[in-house]
C-alpha positions in Angstrom: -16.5 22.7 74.4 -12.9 23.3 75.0 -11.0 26.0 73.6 -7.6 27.1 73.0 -5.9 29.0 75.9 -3.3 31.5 76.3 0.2 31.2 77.0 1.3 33.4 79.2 4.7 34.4 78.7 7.7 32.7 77.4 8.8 30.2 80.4 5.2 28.6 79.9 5.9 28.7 76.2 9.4 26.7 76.4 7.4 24.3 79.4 4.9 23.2 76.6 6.9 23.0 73.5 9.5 20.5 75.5 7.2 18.3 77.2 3.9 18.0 74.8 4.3 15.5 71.9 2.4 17.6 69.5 1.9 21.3 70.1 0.2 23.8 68.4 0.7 27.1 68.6 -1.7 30.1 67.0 0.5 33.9 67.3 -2.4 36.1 67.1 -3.1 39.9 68.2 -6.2 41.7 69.4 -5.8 44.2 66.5 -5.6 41.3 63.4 -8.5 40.8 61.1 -7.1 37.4 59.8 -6.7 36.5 63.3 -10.5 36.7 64.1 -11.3 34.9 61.4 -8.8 32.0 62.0 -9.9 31.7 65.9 -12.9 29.5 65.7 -10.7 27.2 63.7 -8.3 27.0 66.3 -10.8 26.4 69.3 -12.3 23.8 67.1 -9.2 22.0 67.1 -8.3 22.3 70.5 -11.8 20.7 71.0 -11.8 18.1 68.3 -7.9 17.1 69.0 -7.5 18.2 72.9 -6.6 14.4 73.7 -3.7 13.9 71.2 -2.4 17.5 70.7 -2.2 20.5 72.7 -3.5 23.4 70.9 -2.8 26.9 72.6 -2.8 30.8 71.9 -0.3 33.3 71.8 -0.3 37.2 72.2 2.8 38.3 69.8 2.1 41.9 71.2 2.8 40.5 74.4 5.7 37.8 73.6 7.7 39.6 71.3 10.8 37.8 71.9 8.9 34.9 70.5 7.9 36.3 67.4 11.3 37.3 67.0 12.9 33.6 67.7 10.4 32.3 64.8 10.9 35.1 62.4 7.2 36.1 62.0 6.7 38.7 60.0 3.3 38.7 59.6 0.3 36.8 61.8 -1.9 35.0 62.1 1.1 32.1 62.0 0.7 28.5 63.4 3.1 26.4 64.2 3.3 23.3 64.7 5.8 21.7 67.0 6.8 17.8 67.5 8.6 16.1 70.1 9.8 19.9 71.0 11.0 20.9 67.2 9.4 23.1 64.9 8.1 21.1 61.8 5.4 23.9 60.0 4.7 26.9 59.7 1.3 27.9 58.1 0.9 32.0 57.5 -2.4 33.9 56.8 -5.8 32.5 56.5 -6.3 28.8 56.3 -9.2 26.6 56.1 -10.1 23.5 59.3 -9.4 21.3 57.0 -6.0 22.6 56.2 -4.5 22.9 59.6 -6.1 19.5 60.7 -4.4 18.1 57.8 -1.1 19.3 59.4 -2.3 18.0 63.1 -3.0 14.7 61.4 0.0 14.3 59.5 2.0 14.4 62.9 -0.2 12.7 65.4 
């Protein structure tokens, strides 16, 4: 079973969100609660929608700068990027179903 990866740093971040159709993109942390409970969610979509969408994983400890070009206040955060743009934003603790709802509705 595939799961989601980690970007690296922001250059590999820019990379993906300019030249993958549908990218997903989970700002977690080591020390986040919410996060943990999100992450088989996530790995479950990079396995279930690995062919259509890239599904990855980001440190926000690590990528600040990122956090900071988003305006995330508070984690976990997913967002959802299209042709390159950001088109959601989903905050907190959501079910499968709700973020494969959002995958779906862009694919």
């Amino acid at each position: 079973m595939s799961t989601a990866t980690f970007i690296q740093d922001q250059t590999e971040f820019e990379t993906l969100r300019q030249n993958t159709p549908l990218l997903v993109v989970d700002c977690t942390a080591t020390w986040c609660g919410p996060c943990k409970v999100i992450a088989p969610f996530i790995d479950q979509l990079a396995a279930n929608y690995g062919d259509r969408a890239k599904v990855m994983k980001i440190d926000i400890d690590t990528n600040k700068p990122l956090a900071k070009q988003f305006g995330l206040k508070s984690i976990p955060a997913v967002l959802f990027f299209k042709e390159g743009e950001l088109v959601e934003t989903m905050i907190g603790v959501k079910t499968y179903e709700d973020f494969s709802a959002a995958i779906d509705k862009y694919l």
